[in-house]
N, C-alpha and C positions, 0 to 999 in steps of 0.2 A: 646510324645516320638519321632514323628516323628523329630520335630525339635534338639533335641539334636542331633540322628544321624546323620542330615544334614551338620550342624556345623562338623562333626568329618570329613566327606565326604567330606567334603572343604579344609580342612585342610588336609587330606593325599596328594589331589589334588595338592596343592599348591605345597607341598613338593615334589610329583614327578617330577612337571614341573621345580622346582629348580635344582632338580639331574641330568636332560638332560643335559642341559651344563656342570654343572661336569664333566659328564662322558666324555664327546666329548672333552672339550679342557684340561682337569687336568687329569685323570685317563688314557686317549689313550696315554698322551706324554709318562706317565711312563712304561706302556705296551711295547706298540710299540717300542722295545730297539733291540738294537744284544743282544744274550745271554752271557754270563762271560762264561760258561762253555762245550760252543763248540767244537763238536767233530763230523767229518765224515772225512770218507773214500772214494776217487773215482780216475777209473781208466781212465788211457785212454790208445788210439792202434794207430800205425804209421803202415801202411805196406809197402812194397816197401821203406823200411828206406836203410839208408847208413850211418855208422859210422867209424871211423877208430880202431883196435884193437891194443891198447898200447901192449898188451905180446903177442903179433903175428907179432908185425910192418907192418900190410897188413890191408890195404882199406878193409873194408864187404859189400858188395851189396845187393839191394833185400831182406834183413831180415825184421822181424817184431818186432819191438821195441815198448816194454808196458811201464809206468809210473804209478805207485802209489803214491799217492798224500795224505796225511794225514795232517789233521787241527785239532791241537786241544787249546782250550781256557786252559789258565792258571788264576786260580781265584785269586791267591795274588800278581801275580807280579804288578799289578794296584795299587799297593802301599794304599789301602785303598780307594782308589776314585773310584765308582761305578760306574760314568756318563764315565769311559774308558774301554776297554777291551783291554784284552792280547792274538791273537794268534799266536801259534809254527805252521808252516810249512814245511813239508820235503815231497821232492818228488826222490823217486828212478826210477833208469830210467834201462831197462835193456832188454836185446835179449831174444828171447821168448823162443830160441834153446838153451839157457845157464842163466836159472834165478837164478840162486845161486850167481853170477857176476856183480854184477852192473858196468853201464858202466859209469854213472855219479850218482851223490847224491846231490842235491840243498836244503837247508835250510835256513829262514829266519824268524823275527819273525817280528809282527806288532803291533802298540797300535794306537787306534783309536776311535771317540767318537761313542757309542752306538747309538746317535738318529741320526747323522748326518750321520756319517760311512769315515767323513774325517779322515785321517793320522796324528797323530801327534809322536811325537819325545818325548819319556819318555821309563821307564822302558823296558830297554834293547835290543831296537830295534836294529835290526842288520840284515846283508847276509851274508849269507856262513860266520858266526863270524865277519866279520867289521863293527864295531859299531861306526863306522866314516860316515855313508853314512846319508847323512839326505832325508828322506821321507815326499813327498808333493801329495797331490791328492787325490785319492781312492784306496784303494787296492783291499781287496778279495771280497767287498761287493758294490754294488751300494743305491744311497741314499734309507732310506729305505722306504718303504711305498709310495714314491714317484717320480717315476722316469718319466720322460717328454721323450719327443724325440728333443733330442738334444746332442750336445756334452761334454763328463766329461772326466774331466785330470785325468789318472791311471797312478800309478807308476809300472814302468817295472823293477822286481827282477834284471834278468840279467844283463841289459844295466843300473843300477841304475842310472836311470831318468826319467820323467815325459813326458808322448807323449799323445795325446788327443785320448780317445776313440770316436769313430766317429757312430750316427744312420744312419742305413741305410734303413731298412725295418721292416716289422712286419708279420712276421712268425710264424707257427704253428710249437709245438714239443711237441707230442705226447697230442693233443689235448689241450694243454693250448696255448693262444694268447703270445706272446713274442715281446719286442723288440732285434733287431738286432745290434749289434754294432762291429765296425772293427777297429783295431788300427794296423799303421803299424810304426814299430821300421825299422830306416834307418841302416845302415852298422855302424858299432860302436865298437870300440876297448875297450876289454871285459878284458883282462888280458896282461901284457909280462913276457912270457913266460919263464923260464933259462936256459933250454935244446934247442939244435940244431938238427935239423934235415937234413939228406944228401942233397945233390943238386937235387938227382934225383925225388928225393920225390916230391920237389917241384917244378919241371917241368922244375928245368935247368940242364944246362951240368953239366956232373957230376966233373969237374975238377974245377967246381965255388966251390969248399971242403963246408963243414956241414955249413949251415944257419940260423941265431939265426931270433926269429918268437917271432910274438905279435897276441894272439888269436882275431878274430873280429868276430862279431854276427849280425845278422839282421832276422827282427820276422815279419807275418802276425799274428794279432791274431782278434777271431774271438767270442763273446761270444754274448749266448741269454739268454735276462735274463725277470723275470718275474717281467712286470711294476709293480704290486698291493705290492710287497714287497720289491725287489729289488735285490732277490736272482739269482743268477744265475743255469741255470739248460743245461746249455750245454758249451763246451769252445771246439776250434780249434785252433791249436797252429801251425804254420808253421812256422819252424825254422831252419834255416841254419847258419852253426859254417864253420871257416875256420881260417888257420895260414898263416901268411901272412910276406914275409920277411920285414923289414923297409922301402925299397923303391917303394914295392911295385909287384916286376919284379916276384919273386917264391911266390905260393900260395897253400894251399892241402886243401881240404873238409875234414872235422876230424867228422861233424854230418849235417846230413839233414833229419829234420821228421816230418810228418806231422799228429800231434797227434789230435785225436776227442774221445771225453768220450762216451765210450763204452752204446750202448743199455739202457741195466742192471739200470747202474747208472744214465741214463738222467731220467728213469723212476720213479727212487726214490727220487731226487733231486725234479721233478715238484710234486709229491707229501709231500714232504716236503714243496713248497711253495704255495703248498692248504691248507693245516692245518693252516700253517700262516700268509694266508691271511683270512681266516676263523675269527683267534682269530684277526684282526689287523680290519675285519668288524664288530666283535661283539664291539667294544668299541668303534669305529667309527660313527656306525650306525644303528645297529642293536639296542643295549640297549638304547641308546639317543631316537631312533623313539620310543620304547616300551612304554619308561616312561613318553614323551609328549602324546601319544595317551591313556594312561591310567591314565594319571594327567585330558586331558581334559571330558573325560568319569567319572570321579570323580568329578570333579566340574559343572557340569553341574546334573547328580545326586542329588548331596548333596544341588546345590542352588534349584531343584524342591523341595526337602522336606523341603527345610529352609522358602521358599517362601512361602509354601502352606496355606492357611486359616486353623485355630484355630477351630475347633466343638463345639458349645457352652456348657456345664457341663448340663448334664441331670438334671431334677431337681425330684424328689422323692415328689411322693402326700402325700398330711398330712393325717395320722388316724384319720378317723370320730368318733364321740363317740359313737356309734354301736360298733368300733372295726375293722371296714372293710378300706381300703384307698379309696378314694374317694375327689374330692374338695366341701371344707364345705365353699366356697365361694358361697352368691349367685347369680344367672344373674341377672341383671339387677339391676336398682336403687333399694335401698329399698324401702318398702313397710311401709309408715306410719301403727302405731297400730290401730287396730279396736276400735270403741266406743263403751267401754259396756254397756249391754244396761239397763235403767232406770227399775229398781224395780215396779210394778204395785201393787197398795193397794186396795186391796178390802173390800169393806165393809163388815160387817156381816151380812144376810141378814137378816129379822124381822119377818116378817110376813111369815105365810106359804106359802101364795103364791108367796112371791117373794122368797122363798126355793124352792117350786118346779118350780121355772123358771130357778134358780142357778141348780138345778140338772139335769134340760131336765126333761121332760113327761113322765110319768111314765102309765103301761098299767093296763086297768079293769081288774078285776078278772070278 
């Protein structure tokens, strides 16, 4: 019996230690994805903001300007192709002393490959609706699973174009290890504009009459992100907007802010990118090592009881003809038969005296 189990213990053995690599290089690639149907919510806070109010015509100083930022995955616009996904982003931007009012609105949407998390150009990419802008790099996500310290080309919404995100350090936020990275967006003509604004506004005489403006942008930004997956769990955005007349001479700050994701949201971001480093270890490493250290614990098992000596088959004593078991073999050599022995004749005897010799002595009366 022992041996059949053996055989079978070898045999599961086998089969786990085949599954490790499964798991590790065929099973992790198809895990390891962006998800199709992403969705979160995060804010962020600028204090000491400055923007210009359009229905007021007057510069704001010193306000605190929030931004809501929502991502969410659209599962069909991928046209059927799994290996892309599709997200919508809109970020409302607004004074904390008038939040009913936005004072700007940005949206764009993005399609990019799942394992890689590069940009590609399909199903209805666009900014702010121009669906003329062709997108290269990375966008909202860094590679995933795998991010080194080094340099990656992100495409910048506003400025639609590609500036290299730069490593800098490796940082703690709120107890997960991060890398650092900083991209700066140079001075870049963002819109022209078709409204004019006075001379005074823009800081010349006032008799130079209303000055036609081309809005121009330049950004620090500032994002930590978590190497094991590649999510991002904090972003700083330093941004200054300004109109500018054509040659340069009048110029007004219309936004300056220096936005960082609030507390609240850094803390649920790293914990979203512990669960998903969690499942991105279990296919990696966790189930891979499991099933080589319990394929080899199986085979080594199963070859002790394959290997082991056979007990040789009891053997059962014969019934003696008494009835009782016992061996009716006997020791030793046999025993030639005995010689019977020869018959002895005796005569009859004759006389009486040779009677009373044949009978022994007999006593006097």
């Amino acid at each position: 019996m022992r041996r059949p189990v053996g055989l079978v213990l070898i045999g599961l053995g086998a089969f786990f230690l085949t599954l490790a690599p499964l798991v590790r290089f065929y099973v992790a690639d198809q895990v390891v994805v962006a998800p199709l149907n992403r969705y979160q919510v995060t804010n962020l806070e600028s204090k000491g903001s400055t923007y210009f109010d359009q229905a007021g015509l007057k510069l704001k100083t010193g306000v605190t300007l929030l931004a809501k930022n929502t991502v969410r995955g659209d599962v069909r616009a991928n046209e059927g192709d799994d290996d892309i996904a599709v997200w919508d982003s809109t970020t409302n931007i607004y004074d904390q002393a008038d939040p009913d009012k936005p004072i700007q609105i940005q949206g764009f949407r993005i399609a990019f490959d799942r394992r890689t998390g590069l940009l590609t150009n399909c199903c209805g990419t666009n900014v702010d609706g121009d669906n003329t802008v062709r997108m290269s790099g990375y966008g909202l996500l860094f590679p995933l699973g795998n991010v080194g310290k080094r340099d990656y080309p992100f495409f910048d919404m506003t400025t639609k174009q590609s500036a290299p995100m730069q490593f800098n350090a490796v940082e703690k936020v709120h107890g997960l290890t991060t890398y650092r990275f900083t991209q700066t967006i140079p001075l870049t003509k963002t819109a022209a504009l078709d409204a004019k604004l006075p001379a005074k506004m823009l800081g010349l005489p006032e008799d130079a009459g209303d000055q036609k403006v081309d809005r121009y942008t330049e950004a620090y930004n500032t994002v930590w992100v978590d190497p094991r997956t590649g999510i991002p769990v904090k972003h700083r955005e330093n941004v200054r907007s300004t109109v500018r007349t054509p040659d340069g001479k009048g110029s007004m700050i219309v936004a300056q802010a220096d936005l960082i994701t609030v507390d609240k949201d850094q803390r649920g971001l790293v914990d979203t990118a512990d669960s998903t480093a969690l499942q991105i270890d279990l296919v990696r490493s966790y189930l891979p090592g499991a099933a080589i250290f319990l394929g080899l614990i199986l085979l080594f098992v199963g070859g002790s009881l394959g290997m082991a000596r056979r007990e040789a088959p009891r053997i059962e004593a014969p019934r003696r003809a008494d009835g009782k078991f016992g061996d009716m073999t006997p020791s030793g050599p046999p025993k030639p038969p005995a010689p019977r022995p020869a018959a002895v004749r005796r005569a009859a005897p004759g006389s009486q005296r040779q009677q009373r010799k044949a009978t022994g002595p007999t006593r006097r009366r």
